[in-house]
Each structure stands twice: as C-alpha cells, then as structure tokens.
MARLUM-84315 format. One record per atom (N, C-alpha, C, CB): residue in three letters; z, y, x. Coordinates in steps of 0.02 Angstrom, whole numbers, padded with zeros to 5 digits, always signed. Glycine has a CB too. Layout:
BEGIN
ALAZYX ...
REM end
This chain:
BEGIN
UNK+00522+00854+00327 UNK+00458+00828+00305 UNK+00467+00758+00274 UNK+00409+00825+00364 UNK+00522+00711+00266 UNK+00530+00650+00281 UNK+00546+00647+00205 UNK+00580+00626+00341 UNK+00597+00709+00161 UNK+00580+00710+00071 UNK+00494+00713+00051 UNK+00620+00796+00032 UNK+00470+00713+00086 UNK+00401+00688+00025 UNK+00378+00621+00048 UNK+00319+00745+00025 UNK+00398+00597+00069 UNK+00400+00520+00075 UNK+00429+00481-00017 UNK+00470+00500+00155 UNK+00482+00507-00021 UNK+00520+00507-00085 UNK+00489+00549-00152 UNK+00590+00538-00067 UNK+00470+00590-00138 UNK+00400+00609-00205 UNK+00366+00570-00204 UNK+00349+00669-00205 UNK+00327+00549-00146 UNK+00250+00509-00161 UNK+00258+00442-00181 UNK+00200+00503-00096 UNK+00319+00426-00171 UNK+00341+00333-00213 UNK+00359+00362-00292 UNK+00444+00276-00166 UNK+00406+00436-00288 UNK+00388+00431-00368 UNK+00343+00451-00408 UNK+00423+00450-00398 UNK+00304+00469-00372 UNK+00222+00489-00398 UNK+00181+00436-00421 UNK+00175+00520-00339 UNK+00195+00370-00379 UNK+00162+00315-00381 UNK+00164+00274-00458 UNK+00191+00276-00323 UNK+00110+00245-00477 UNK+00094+00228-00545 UNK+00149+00152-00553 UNK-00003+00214-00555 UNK+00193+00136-00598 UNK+00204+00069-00577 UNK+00129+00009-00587 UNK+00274+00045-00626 UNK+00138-00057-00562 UNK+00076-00092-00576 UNK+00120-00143-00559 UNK+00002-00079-00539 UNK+00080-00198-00571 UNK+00096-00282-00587 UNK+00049-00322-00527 UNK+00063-00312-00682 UNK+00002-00280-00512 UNK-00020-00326-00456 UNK-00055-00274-00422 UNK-00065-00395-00475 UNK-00097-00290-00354 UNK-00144-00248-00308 UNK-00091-00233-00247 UNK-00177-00171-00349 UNK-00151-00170-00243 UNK-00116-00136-00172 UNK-00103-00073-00255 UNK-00187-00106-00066 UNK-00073-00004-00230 UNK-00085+00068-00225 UNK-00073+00116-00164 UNK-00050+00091-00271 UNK-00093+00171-00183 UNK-00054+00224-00125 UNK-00076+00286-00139 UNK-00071+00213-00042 UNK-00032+00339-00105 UNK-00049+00397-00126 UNK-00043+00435-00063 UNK-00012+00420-00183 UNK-00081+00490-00044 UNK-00083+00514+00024 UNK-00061+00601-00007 UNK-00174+00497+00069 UNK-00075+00637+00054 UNK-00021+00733+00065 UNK-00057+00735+00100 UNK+00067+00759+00092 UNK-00086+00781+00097 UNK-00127+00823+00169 UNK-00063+00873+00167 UNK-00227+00873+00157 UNK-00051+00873+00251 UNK+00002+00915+00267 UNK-00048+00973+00333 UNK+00081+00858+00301 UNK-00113+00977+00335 UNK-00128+01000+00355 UNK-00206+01036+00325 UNK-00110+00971+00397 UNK-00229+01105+00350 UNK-00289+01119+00325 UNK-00353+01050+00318 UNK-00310+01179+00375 UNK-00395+01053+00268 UNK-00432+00988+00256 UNK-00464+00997+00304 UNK-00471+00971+00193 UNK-00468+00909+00333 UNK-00509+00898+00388 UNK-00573+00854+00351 UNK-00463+00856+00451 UNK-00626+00858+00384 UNK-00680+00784+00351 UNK-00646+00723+00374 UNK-00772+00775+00387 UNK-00668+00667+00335 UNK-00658+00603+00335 UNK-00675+00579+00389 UNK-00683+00574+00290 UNK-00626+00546+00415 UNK-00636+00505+00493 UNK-00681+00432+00470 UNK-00540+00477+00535 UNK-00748+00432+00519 UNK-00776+00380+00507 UNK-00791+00328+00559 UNK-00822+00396+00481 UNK-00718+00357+00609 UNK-00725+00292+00679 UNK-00676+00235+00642 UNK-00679+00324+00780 UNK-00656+00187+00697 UNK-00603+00152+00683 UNK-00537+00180+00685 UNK-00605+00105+00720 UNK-00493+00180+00648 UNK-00432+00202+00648 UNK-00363+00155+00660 UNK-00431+00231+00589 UNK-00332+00186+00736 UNK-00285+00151+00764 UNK-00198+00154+00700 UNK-00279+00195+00852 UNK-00167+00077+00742 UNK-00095+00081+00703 UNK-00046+00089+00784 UNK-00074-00012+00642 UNK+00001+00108+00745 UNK+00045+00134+00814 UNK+00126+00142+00777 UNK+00008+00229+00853 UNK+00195+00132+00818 UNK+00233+00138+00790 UNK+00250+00202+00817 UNK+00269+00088+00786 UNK+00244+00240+00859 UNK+00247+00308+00892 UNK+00211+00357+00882 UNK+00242+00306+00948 UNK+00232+00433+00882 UNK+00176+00484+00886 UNK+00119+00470+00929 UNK+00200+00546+00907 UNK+00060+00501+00920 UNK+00025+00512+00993 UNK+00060+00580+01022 UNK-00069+00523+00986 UNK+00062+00577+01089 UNK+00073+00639+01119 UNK+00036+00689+01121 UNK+00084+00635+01169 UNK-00009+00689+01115 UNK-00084+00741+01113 UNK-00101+00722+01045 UNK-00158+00722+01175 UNK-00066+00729+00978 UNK-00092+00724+00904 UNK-00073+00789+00863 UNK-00059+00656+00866 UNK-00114+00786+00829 UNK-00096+00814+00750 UNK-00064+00798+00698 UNK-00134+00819+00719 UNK-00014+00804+00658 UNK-00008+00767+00584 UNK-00055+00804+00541 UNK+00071+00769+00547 UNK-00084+00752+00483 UNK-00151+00789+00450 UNK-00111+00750+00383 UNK-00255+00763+00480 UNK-00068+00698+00396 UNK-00038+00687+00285 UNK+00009+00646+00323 UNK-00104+00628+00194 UNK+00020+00627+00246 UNK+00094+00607+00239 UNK+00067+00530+00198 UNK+00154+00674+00185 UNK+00067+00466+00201 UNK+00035+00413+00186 UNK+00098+00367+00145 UNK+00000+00382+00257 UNK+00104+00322+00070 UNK+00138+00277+00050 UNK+00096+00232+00015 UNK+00188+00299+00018 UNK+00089+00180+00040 UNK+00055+00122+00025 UNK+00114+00075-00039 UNK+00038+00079+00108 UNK+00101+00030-00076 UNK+00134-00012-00102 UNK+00098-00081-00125 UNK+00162+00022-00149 UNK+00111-00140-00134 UNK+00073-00194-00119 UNK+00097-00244-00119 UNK+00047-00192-00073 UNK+00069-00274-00192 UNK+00093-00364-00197 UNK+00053-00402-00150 UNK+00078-00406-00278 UNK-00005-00376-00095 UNK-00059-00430-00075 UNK-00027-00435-00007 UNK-00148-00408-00078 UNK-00054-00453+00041 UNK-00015-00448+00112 UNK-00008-00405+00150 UNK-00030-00481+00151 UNK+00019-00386+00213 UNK+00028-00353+00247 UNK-00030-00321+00289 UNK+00068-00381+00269 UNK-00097-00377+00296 UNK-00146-00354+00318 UNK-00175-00287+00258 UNK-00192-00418+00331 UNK-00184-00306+00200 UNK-00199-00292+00149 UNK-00179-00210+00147 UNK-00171-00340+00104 UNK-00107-00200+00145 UNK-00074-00146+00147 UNK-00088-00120+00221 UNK+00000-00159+00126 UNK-00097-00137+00263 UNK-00101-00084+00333 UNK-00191-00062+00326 UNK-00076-00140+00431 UNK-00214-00104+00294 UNK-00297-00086+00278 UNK-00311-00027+00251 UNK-00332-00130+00231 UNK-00250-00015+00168 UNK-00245+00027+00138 UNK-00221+00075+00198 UNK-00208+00013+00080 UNK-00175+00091+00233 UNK-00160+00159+00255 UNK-00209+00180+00302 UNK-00093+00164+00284 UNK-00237+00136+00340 UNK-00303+00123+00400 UNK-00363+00176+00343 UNK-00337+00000+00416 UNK-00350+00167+00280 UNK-00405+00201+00249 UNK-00392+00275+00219 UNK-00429+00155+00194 UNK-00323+00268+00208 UNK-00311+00340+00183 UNK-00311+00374+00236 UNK-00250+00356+00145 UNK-00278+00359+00300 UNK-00285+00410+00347 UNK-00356+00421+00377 UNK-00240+00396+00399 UNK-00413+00391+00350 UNK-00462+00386+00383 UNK-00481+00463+00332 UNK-00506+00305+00384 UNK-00476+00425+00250 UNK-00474+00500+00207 UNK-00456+00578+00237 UNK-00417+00490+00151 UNK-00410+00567+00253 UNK-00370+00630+00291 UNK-00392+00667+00352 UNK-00308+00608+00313 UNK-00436+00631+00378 UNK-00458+00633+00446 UNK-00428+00635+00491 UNK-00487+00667+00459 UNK-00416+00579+00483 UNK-00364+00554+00542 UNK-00381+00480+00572 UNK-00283+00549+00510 UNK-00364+00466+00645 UNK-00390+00429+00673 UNK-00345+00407+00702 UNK-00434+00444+00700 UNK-00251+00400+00690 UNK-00213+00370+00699 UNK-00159+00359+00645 UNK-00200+00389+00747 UNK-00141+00325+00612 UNK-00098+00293+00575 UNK-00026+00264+00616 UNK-00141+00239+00545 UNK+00029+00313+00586 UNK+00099+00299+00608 UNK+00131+00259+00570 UNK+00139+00351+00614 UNK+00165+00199+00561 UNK+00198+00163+00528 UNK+00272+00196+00518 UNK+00193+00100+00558 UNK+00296+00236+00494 UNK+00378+00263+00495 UNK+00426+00229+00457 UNK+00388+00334+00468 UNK+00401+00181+00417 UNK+00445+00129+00377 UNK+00427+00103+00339 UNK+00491+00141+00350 UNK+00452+00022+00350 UNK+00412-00035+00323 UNK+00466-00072+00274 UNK+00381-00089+00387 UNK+00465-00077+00219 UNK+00519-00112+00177 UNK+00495-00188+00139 UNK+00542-00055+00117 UNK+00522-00207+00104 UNK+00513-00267+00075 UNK+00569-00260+00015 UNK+00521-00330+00130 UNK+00538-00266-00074 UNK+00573-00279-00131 UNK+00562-00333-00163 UNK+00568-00237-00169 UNK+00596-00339-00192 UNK+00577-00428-00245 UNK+00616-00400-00302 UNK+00622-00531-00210 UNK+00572-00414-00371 UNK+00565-00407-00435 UNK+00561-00484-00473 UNK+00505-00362-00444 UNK+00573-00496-00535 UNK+00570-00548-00560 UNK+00536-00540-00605 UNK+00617-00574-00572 UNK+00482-00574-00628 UNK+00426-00560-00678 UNK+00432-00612-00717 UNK+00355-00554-00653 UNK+00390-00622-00791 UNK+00386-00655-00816 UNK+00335-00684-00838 UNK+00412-00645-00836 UNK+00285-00731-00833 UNK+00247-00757-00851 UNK+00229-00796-00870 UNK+00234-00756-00839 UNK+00177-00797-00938 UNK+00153-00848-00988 UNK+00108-00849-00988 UNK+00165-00850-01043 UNK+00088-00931-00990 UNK+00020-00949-00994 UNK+00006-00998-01031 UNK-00004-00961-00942 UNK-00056-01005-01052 UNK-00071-01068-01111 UNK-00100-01127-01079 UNK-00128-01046-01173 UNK-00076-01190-01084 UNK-00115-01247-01041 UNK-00157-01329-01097 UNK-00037-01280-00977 UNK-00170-01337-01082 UNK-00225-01361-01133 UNK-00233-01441-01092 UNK-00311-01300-01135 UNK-00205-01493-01138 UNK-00188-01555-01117 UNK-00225-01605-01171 UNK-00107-01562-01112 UNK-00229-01683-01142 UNK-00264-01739-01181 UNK-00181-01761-01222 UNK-00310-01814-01117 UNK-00206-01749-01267 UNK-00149-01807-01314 UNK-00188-01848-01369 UNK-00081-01759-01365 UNK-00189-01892-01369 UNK-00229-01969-01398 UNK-00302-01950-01409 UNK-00195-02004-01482 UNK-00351-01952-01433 UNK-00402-01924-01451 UNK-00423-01861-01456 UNK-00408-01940-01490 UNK-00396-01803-01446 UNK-00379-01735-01453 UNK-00360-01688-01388 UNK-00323-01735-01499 UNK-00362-01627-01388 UNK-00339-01572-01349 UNK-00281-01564-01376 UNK-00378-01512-01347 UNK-00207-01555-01344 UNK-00183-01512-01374 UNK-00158-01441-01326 UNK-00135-01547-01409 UNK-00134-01390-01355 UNK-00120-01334-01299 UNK-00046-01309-01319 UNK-00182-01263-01300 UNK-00018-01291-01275 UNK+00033-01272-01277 UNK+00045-01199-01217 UNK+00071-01338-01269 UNK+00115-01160-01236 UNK+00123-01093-01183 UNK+00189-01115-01146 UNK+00135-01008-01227 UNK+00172-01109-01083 UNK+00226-01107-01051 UNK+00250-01037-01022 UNK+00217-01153-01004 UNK+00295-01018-00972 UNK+00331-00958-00972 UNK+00368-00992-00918 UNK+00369-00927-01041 UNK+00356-00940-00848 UNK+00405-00951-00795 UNK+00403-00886-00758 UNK+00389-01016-00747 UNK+00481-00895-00747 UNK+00523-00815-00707 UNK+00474-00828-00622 UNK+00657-00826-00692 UNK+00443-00775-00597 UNK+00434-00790-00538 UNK+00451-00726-00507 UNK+00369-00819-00525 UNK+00492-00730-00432 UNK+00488-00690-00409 UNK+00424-00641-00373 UNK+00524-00710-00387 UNK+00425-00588-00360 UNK+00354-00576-00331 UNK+00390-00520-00276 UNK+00282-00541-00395 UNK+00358-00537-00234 UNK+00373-00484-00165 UNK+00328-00419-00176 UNK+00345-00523-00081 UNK+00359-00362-00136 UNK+00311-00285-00130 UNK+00330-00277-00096 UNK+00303-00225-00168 UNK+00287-00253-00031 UNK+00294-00230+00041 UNK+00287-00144+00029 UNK+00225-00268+00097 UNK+00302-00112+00055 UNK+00320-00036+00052 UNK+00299-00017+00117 UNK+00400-00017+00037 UNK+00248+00033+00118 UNK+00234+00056+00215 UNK+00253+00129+00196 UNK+00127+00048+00264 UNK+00270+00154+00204 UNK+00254+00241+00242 UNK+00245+00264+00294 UNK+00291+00283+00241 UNK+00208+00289+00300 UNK+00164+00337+00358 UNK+00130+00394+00353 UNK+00116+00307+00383 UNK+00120+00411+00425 UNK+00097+00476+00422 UNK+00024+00467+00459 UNK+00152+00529+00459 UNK-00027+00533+00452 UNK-00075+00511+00483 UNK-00102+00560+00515 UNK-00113+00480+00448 UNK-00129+00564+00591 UNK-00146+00585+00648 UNK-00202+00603+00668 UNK-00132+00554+00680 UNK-00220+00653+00692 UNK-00284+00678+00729 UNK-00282+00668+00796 UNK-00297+00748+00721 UNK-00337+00631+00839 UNK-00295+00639+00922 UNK-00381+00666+00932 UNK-00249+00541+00984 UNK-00427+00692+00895 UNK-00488+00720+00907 UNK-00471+00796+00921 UNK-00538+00707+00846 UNK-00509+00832+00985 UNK-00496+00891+00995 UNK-00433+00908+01038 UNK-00496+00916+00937 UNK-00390+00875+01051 UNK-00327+00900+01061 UNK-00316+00877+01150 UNK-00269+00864+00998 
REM end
C-alpha cells in the first residue's frame, strides 16, 4: 500500500507557494467527517483505513497538519496517521522592483535575490474509529 504514497507526490501539481494535497480513498465512500479530527503517530487499534493522504507546503507545519486534519475529514475519517514527515529546500529566484528618493525625483530600480525556501512533506493515511 505504501507505492501510492509515490503516485500521489507525482500526481501533485508543482507550485511556488501555499499548501497542496491530494487524497485515495482506499476504501468504499464514506460521508464527510464533521467532528474534530484526531493526529496520532500509530494505528488506532479498533480503526479503519478509508485513504491514503500527501500534503505539501511552503506555510508551516501547523498549516500542513490542518491540511491533512481536512482531507481525512473529506474521507471520513476521524483519525489522521502521520507515516512520514520530510523536509526539502529549493533555491528560488526572486525579483522585485523598489522605488527610492534620488534628489528631487523617484527613482526605481529591480533587484533579484536567490532565496532558499523550505517544503515540509506529510504523508498519511486516514482512519475511521466510528462503528468499530
């Protein structure tokens, strides 16, 4: 089960900023869970798997566990497994125009700087512990 972890990152759109993610129902469709939805680094013992969850995300870590807190909520699921958490760094490039006093006048000019940018990577899976 652990190769579609590896489809759903290459499924994923590239992007320059945000969160994304893409979810798998690995089970018949359930309705949308509309309690609060737990994080856990373990199965539940009395659960279901209902998908297969990959988040990706220049914003923070809260940010990204929000995102999976929501897809598995999609899924109907009411527990969220964390199965692996990574961290990449990319080097971007960015230009911008800045707009300064020189004697009586504006003048503007573009600057351009390499910045690194972090992406946090979650995968998970997501859980039913309703019914069981």
């Amino acid at each position: 089960m652990r190769w579609w972890f590896g489809l759903l990152l290459m499924l994923a759109l590239p992007s320059c900023s945000g969160t994304r993610s893409s979810s798998f129902a690995t089970s018949a469709h359930a309705p949308a869970f509309r309690g609060l939805v737990r994080v856990a680094s373990v199965q539940p013992q009395r659960g279901s798997e209902v998908g297969i969850i990959t988040v990706e995300s220049v914003e923070t870590l809260v940010q990204a566990i929000e995102e999976l807190k929501r897809r598995t909520a999609e899924l109907g699921g009411d527990v969220a497994i964390v199965d692996r958490y990574t961290t990449s760094y990319h080097m971007e490039t960015h230009t911008s125009t800045q707009t300064y006093q020189c004697g009586n006048s504006s003048c503007t000019r573009q600057t351009t700087q390499e910045v690194q940018v972090e992406t946090l990577h979650l995968q998970g899976r997501a859980f039913t512990t309703r019914g069981n």
